[in-house]
C-alpha positions, 0 to 999 in steps of 0.5 A: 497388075497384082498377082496372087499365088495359087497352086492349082495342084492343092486344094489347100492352096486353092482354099487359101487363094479364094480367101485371099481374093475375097479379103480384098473385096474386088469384082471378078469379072473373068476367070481363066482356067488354063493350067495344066500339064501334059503327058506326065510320068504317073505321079499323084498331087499332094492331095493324093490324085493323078496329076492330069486329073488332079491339076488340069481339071479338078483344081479348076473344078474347084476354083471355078465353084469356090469362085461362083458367088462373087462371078454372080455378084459381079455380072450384070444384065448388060455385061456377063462375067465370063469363065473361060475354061481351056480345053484341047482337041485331045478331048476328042480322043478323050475317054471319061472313066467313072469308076477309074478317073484316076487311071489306077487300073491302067495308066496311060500318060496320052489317056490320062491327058485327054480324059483330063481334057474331056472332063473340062469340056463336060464340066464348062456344059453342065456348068453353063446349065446351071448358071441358066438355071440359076439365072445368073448373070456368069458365062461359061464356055470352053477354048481349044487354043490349038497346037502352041509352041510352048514348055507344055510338051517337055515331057513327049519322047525325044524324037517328037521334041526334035521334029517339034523343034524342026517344025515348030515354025511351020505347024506351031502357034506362037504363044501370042496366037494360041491365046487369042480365041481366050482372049476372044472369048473373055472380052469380045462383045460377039460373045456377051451374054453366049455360054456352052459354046466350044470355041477353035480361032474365035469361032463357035464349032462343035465338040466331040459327041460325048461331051454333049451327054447330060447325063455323063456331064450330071455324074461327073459333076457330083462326083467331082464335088465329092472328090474335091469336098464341096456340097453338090448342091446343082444335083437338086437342079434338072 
């Protein structure tokens, strides 16, 4: 095991990370995005986004593209790299704000979480889109890993830390249990080949509606890479 530092919060680091990773040359058969945060106080990355946006999803916006070319080189017909992008049943409460995805106008901690956690799931289907167009061999599908047990809900008010602290045993997944449909989804041999698929304990299950709006998805996309300052090179594809 070698690890790489990245700061998801930085697209400097981010920047800095993939040039590193391609130094060395490897195969990338599977990407994880699953770093997050979690009903901050309003507060902006270095690079001047609110956090939730920023961080939850634009660093994997830009990771996950930056990354593309050598998950393509590395798929096979056989055997798909796979993207696996981790998402919330928050995103079903979740609100995409095209004018405002940095809640300038009125910043909500639980908004700006689920539009955060919307913009994954809207962004894994438009992805999945063009890599079948490209015909590329590179899946992409997005996780709700559930209700999990971890240092994610420090920032929640006190009495909600103490009814998790009495019911945790009860209503929580261990961390263990919360990263089995990734695992799933990265390495079982049901999901070869199978992308655009919303997965809640290892099975495929629909997400909310406005996640499937092509057009949202089509908007999102092109603004995100114009936030993050990579060509929108998809806006050419249907």
């Amino acid at each position: 095991v070698e690890f790489l530092y990245c700061d998801l919060a930085s697209m400097k680091s981010i920047r800095q990370f993939v040039q590193q990773f391609r130094a060395k040359n490897c195969p990338l058969h599977v990407l994880v995005n699953n770093a997050g945060v979690m009903l901050v106080p309003e507060r902006k990355t270095e690079d001047g986004f609110e956090e939730h946006f920023g961080l939850n999803y634009l660093g994997h916006f830009l990771l996950t593209n930056l990354l593309l070319d050598t998950l393509k080189q590395s798929g096979t017909h056989s055997h798909s790299a796979r993207i696996i992008t981790v998402s919330s049943a928050t995103h079903y409460v979740g609100k995409l704000h095209l004018n405002d995805l940095q809640s300038r106008c009125s910043y909500s901690p639980h908004g700006a979480y689920a539009q955060s956690k919307l913009a994954l799931v809207l962004f894994t289907y438009r992805l999945q889109h063009l890599l079948t167009a490209n015909g590329s061999h590179v899946t992409a599908n997005v996780v709700d890993p559930g209700v999990v047990n971890t240092e994610l809900y420090k920032h929640v008010f006190w009495v909600v830390k103490v009814i998790k602290w009495m019911t945790a045993w009860l209503f929580f997944k261990t961390p263990e249990e919360g990263a089995s449909t990734t695992i799933y989804a990265a390495v079982s041999p049901e999901m070869e080949g199978a992308g655009g698929c919303y997965l809640y304990n290892e099975e495929r299950t629909k997400s909310a509606d406005v996640a499937y709006d092509e057009e949202l998805q089509r908007r999102l996309w092109t603004e995100s890479c114009k936030m993050v300052g990579i060509s929108d090179e998809a806006s050419r594809l249907p």
